[in-house]
C-alpha positions as CSV (number, residue, x, y, z in Angstrom):
1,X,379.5,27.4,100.5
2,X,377.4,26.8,97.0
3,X,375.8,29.8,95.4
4,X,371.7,29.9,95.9
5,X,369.4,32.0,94.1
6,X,367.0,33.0,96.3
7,X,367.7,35.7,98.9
8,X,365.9,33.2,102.0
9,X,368.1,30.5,100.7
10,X,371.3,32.1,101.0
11,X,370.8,33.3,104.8
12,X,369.5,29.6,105.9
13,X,372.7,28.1,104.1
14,X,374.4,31.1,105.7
15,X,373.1,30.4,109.6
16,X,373.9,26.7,108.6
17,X,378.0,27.5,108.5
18,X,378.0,30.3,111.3
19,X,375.8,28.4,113.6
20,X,373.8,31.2,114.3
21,X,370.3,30.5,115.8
22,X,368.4,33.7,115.6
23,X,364.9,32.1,116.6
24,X,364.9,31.7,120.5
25,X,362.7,29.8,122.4
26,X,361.0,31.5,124.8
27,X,359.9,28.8,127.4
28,X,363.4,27.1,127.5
29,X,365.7,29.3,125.5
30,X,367.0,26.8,122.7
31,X,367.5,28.6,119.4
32,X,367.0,27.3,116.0
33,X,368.2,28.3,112.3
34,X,364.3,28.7,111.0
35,X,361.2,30.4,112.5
36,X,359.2,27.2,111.2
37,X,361.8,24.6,113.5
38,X,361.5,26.9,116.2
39,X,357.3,26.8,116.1
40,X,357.3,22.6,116.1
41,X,359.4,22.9,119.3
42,X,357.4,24.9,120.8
43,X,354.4,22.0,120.1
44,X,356.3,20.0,122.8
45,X,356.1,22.7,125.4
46,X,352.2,23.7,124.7
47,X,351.4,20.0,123.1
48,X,349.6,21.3,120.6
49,X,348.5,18.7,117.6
50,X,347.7,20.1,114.4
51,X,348.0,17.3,112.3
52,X,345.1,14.5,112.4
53,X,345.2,11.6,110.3
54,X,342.1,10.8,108.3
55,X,342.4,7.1,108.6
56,X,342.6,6.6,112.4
57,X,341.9,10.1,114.0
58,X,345.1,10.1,115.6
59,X,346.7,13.6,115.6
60,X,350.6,14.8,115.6
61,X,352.9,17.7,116.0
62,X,354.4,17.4,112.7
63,X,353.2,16.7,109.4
64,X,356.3,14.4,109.0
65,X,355.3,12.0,111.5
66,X,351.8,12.1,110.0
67,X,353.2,10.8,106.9
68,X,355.0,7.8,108.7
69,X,352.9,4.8,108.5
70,X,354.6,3.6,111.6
71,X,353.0,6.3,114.0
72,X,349.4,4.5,112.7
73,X,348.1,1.7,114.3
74,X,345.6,-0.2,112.4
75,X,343.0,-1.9,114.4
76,X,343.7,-5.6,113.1
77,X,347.3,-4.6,113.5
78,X,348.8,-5.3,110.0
79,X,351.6,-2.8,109.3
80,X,352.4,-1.5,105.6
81,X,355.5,0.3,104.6
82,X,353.4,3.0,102.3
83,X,351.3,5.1,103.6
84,X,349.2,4.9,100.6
85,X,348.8,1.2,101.3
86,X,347.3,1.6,105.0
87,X,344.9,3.8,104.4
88,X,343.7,1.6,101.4
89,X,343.7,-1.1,104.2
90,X,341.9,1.1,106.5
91,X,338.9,1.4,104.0
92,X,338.0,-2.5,105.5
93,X,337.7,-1.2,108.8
94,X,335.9,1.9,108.5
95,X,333.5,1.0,105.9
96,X,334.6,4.5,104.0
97,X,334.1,4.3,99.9
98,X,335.1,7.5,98.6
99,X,335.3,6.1,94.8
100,X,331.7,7.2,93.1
101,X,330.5,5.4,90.0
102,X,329.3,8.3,87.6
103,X,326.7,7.1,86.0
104,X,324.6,4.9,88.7
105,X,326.1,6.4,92.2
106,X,327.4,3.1,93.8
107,X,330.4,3.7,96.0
108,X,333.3,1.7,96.4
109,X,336.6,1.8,98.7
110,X,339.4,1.4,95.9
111,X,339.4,3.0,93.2
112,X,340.4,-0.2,91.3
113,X,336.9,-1.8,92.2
114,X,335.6,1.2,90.5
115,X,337.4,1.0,87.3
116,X,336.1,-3.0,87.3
117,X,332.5,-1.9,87.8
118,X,331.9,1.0,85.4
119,X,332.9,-2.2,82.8
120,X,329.6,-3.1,83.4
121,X,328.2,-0.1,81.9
122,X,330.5,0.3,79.2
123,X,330.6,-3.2,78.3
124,X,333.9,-3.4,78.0
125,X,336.1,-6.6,78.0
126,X,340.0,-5.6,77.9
127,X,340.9,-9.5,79.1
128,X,340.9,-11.3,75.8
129,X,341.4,-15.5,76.0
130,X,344.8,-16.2,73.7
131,X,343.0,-19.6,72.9
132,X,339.6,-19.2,71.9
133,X,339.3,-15.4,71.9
134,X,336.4,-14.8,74.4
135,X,336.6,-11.7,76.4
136,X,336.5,-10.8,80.1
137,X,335.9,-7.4,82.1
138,X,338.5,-9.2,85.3
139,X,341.9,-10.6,84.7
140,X,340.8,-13.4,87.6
141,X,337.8,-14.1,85.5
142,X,340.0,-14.7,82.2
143,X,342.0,-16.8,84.7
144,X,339.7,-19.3,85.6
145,X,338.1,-19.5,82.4
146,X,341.9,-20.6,80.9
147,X,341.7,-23.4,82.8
148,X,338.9,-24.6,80.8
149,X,341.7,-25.0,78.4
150,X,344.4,-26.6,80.3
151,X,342.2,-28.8,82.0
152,X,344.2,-27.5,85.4
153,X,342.4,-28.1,88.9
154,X,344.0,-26.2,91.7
155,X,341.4,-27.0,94.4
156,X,341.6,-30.6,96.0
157,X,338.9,-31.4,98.3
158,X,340.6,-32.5,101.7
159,X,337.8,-35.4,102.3
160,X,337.5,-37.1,98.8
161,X,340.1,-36.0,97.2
162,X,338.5,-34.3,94.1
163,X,339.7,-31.3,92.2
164,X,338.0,-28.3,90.7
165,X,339.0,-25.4,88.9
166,X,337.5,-22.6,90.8
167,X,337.4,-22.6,94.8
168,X,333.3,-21.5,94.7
169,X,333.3,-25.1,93.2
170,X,335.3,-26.7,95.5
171,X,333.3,-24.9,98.8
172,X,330.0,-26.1,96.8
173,X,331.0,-29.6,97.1
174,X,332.7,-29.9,100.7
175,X,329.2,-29.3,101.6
176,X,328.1,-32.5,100.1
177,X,330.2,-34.2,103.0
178,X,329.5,-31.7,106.1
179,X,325.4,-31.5,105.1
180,X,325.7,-27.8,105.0
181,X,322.9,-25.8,103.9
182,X,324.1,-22.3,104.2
183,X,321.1,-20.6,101.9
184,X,318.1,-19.9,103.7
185,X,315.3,-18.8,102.0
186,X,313.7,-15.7,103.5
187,X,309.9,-16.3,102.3
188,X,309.3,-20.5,103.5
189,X,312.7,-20.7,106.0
190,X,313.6,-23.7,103.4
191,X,317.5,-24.2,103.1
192,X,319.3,-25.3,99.8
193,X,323.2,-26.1,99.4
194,X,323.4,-24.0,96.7
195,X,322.8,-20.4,95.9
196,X,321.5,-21.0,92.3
197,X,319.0,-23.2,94.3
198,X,317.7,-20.6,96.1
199,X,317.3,-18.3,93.4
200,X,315.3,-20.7,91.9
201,X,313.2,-21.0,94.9
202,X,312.9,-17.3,95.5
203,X,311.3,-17.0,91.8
204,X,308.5,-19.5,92.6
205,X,308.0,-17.5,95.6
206,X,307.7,-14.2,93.0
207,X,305.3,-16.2,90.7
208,X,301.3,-14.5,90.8
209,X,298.8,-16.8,93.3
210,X,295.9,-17.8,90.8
211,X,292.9,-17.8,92.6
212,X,290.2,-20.1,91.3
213,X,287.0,-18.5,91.3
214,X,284.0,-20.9,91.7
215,X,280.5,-20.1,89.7
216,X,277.5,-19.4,92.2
């Protein structure tokens, strides 16, 4: 056998080539090598579930299976092979944003989504164009504004044929063919096809009513 330091180390390894089983079961009488195997056996017999997962509620008898994302199931189904990575997912479904911005206390879900928005604070613009130089807070927003460069238009409309750059654009124009009008403006029920449209209309909304006052 190999040589262990510590005194608890040395009598496991040492059960582990005798056999012995010291730690008896007293419902069914099956032994076991450590005290802690013989208390998660005896979880089958009184079905006693320590261990609840934060993500779905669902409780085990062993913090191993806990850990396995395969014992979770999501409620859109998707299956992850991290553990880590499902209860990011789960964040969707619950609504939960445990990521707090310091400095104006909005909450987010990923912590990512935090770093993004605390740029708006800071000011800060790691994303730098290698063309023209401008700087951008978002990698995807250094993206599209590349293609200003390279002239590249990824989005095709399916009716016309057209291409644009960014897929906001492309939406923005399919409704040019279906006759959408998805912006509704809360204050005269009016609706516009696009939401710079309504903006506008919402500010002529927020303009002061003169009232004319006529001399007696």
């Amino acid at each position: 056998c190999e040589s262990f330091i510590g005194n608890s180390h040395l009598m496991r390894q040492q059960r582990t080539c005798t056999g012995e089983k010291p730690f008896e079961c007293l419902i069914c009488g099956k032994g076991f090598n450590q005290n802690s195997s013989l208390v998660n056996h005896q979880r089958i017999h009184t079905g006693e579930k320590p261990f609840e997962c934060p993500v779905c509620g669902k409780s085990f008898s062993q913090n191993s299976n806990l850990r396995n994302p395969l014992n979770v199931r999501t409620i859109c189904g998707k299956s992850f092979s991290e553990y880590y990575s499902l209860v990011k997912h789960q964040r969707t479904h619950t609504g939960k944003k445990p990521f707090e911005c310091a400095i104006c206390g909005k909450s987010f879900s990923h912590n990512s989504s935090l770093v993004i928005h605390q740029r708006t604070h800071t000011g800060e613009k790691p994303f730098e164009c290698p063309d023209c130089g401008k700087s951008f807070s978002q990698s995807s927003q250094l993206v599209i504004h590349q293609r200003t460069h390279t002239g590249e238009k990824s989005y095709e409309c399916p009716d016309c044929g057209k291409s644009f750059s960014t897929r906001s654009k492309l939406i923005n124009h399919v409704l040019i063919h279906t006759g959408g009008k998805p912006f509704k403006s809360p204050e005269c029920r009016q609706c516009f096809r696009k939401h710079s449209t309504l903006i506008t209309q919402k500010k002529i909304h927020m303009r002061p009513t003169v009232m004319s006052v006529k001399k007696s």
